[in-house]
C-alpha positions in Angstrom: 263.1 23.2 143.3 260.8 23.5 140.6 257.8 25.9 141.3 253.9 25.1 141.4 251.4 23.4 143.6 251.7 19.8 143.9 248.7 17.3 143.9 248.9 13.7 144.4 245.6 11.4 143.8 245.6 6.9 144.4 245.1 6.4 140.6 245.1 8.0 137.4 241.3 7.8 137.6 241.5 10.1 140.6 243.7 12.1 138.9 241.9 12.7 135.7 238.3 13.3 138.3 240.4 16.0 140.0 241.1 18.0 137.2 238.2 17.4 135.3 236.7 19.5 138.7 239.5 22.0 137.8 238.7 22.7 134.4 235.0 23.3 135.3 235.8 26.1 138.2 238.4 27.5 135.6 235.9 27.9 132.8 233.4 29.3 134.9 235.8 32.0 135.8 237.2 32.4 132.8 233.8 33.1 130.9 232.5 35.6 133.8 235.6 37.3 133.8 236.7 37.4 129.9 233.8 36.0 128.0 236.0 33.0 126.6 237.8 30.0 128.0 240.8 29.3 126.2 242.1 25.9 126.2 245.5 24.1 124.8 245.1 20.4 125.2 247.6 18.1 126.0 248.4 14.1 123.6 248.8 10.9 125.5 246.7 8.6 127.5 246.7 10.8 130.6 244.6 13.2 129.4 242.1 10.7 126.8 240.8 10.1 130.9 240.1 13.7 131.5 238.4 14.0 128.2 236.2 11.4 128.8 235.2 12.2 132.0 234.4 15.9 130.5 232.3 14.3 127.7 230.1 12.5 130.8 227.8 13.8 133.1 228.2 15.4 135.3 231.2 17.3 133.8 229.3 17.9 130.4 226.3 19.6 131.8 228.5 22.0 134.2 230.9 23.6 131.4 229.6 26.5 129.1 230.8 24.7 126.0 229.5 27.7 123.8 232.4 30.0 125.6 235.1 27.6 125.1 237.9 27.5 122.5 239.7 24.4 121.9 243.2 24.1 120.9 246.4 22.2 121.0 249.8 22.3 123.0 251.4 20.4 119.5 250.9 18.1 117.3 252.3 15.3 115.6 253.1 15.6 111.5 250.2 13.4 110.4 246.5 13.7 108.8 243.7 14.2 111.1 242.6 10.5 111.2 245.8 8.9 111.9 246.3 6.9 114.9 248.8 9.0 116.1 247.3 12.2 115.7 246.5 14.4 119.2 243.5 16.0 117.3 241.7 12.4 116.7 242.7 11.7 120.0 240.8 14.6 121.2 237.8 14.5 118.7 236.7 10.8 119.2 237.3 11.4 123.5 235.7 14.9 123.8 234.8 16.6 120.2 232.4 13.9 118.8 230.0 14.1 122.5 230.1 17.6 123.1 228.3 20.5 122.3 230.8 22.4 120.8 230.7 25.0 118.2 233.2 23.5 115.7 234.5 26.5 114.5 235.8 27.1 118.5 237.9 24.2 117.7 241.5 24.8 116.8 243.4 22.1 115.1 246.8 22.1 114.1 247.8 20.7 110.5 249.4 17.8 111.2 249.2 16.7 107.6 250.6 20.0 105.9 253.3 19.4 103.7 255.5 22.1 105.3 255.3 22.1 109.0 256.7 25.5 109.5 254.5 27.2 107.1 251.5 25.0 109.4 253.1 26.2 112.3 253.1 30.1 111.0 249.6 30.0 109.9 248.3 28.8 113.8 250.4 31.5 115.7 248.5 34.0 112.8 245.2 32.2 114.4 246.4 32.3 118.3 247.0 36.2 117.4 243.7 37.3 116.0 241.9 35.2 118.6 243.9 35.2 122.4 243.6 38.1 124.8 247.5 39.5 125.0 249.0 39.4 128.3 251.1 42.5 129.8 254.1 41.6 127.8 252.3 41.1 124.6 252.2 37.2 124.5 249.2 35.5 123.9 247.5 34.7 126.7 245.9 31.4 127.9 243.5 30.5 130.1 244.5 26.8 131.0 247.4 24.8 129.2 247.5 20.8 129.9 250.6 19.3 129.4 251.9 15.7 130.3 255.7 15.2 131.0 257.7 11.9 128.7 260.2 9.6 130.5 263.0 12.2 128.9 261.5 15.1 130.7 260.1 16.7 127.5 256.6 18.6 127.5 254.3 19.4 124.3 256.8 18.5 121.4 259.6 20.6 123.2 262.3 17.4 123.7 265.5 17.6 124.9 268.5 18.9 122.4 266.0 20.7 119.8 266.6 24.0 118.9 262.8 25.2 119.3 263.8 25.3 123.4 265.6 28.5 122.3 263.0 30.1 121.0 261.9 32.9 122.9 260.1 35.1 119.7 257.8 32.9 117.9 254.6 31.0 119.4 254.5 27.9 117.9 257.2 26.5 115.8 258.2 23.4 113.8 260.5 20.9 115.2 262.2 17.4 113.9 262.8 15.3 117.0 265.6 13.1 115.3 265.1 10.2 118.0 262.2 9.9 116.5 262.7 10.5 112.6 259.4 12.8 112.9 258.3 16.2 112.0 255.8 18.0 115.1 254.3 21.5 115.7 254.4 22.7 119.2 253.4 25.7 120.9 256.8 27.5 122.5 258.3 28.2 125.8 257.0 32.0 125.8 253.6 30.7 125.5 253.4 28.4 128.2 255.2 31.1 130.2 252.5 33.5 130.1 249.3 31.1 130.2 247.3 31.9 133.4 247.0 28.5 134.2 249.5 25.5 134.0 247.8 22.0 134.5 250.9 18.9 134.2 249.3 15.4 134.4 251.5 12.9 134.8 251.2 9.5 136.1 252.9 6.1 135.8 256.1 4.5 137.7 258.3 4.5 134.9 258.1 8.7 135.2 258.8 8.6 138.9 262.7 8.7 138.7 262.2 11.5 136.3 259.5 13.3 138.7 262.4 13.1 141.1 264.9 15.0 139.1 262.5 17.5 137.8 261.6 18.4 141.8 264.6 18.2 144.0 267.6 17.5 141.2 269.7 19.6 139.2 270.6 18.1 136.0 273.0 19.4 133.7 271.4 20.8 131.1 267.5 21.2 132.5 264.7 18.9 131.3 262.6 20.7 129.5 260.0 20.9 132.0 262.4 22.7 133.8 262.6 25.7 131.1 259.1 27.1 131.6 259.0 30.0 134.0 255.6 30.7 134.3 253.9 34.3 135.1 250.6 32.4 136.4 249.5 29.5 138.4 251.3 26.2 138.1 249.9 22.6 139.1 251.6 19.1 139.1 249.2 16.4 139.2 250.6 13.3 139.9 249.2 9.4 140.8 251.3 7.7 143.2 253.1 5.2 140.8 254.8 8.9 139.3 255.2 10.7 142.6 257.2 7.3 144.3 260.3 8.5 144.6 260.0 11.8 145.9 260.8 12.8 149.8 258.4 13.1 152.2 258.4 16.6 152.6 256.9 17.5 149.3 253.9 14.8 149.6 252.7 16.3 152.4 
């Protein structure tokens, strides 16, 4: 069974008020305790809730945005402005009504025209800015991640080599189901973050869900990879928690 806490809120509305109420109690600890609250933000519609509720009172006023560092779980190969990209996502939910520093915010470059080299120059940045955990690993205060219908997290998708990787902290990866190019933060460190958040809702994820709790599949989701050192939550609406037993909702 896979390990962490498991929440399960009516809606995806509940959901995202939830954590938006965990992301306030863990930045006010983190900045009493270390000065900083480092962040890695999750893509997807999921978490565009949370950052709206964030950039709204009463979540704005609570959150000691001049302590906070922003940055991102992965990113899809394209400019800044592009639909698709996680970091306009983020800037036109959260960035754009919040009083944050912009230099505290981390983007990756999506539109560089080699992703490793993109992905090589953020782990230089995680590394001269991140606390180290005991092992040596950059260390995180709270990582977001949502979970796809093929059990894949951040850019890590099943079948790609970067689920190997056990050196480097972000790498570059071609997801050929996809024909695209994304940068993504590695299994080592989500491992060692202190906080795991996964927000996931939706019934076409509930099957999934299912197999990720109580199944053994042959190889492991993705999901399934991370063994993390610190404190792991699944958030979950109903629709995505639907086909689990009765013993784990309670």
């Amino acid at each position: 069974m896979l390990v962490g806490e498991l929440r399960i809120h009516p809606d995806p509305e509940a959901l995202a008020r939830a954590v938006a109420e965990r992301w306030v109690e863990l930045a006010a600890e983190a900045a009493r305790a270390r000065g900083r609250f480092h962040v890695a933000l999750a893509g997807g519609s999921t978490p565009r809730r949370l950052y709206r509720l964030l950039a709204e009172t009463p979540y704005r006023e609570r959150i000691p945005w001049a302590q906070v560092h922003l940055w991102f779980g992965d990113e899809r190969c394209v400019p800044p402005d592009h639909p698709e990209s996680n970091y306009r996502m983020v800037r036109e939910s959260l960035l754009d009504r919040v009083p944050i520093p912009p230099e505290q915010v981390h983007r990756m470059e999506g539109e560089a025209e080699d992703p490793a080299e993109a992905a090589t120059r953020y782990a230089r940045e995680l590394t001269s800015q991140l606390p180290l955990s005991a092992q040596g690993v950059v260390q995180f205060d709270l990582i977001l991640l949502g979970m796809g219908t093929d059990g894949h997290t951040a850019s890590l998708f099943p079948g790609t080599p970067v689920l190997r990787e056990r050196a480097r902290l972000v790498e570059a990866v071609h997801v050929e189901r996809l024909g695209r190019w994304r940068i993504t933060l590695t299994l080592p460190v989500i491992d060692h973050a202190h906080h795991v958040l996964f927000l996931v809702t939706g019934a076409e994820k509930a099957a999934v869900i299912r197999e990720v709790f109580i199944g053994r599949p042959s190889p492991p989701y993705p999901v399934q990879l991370i063994q993390p050192r610190g404190q792991v939550e699944w958030h979950l609406d109903e629709a995505a928690a639907a086909e689990l037993p009765e013993e784990l909702r309670r």
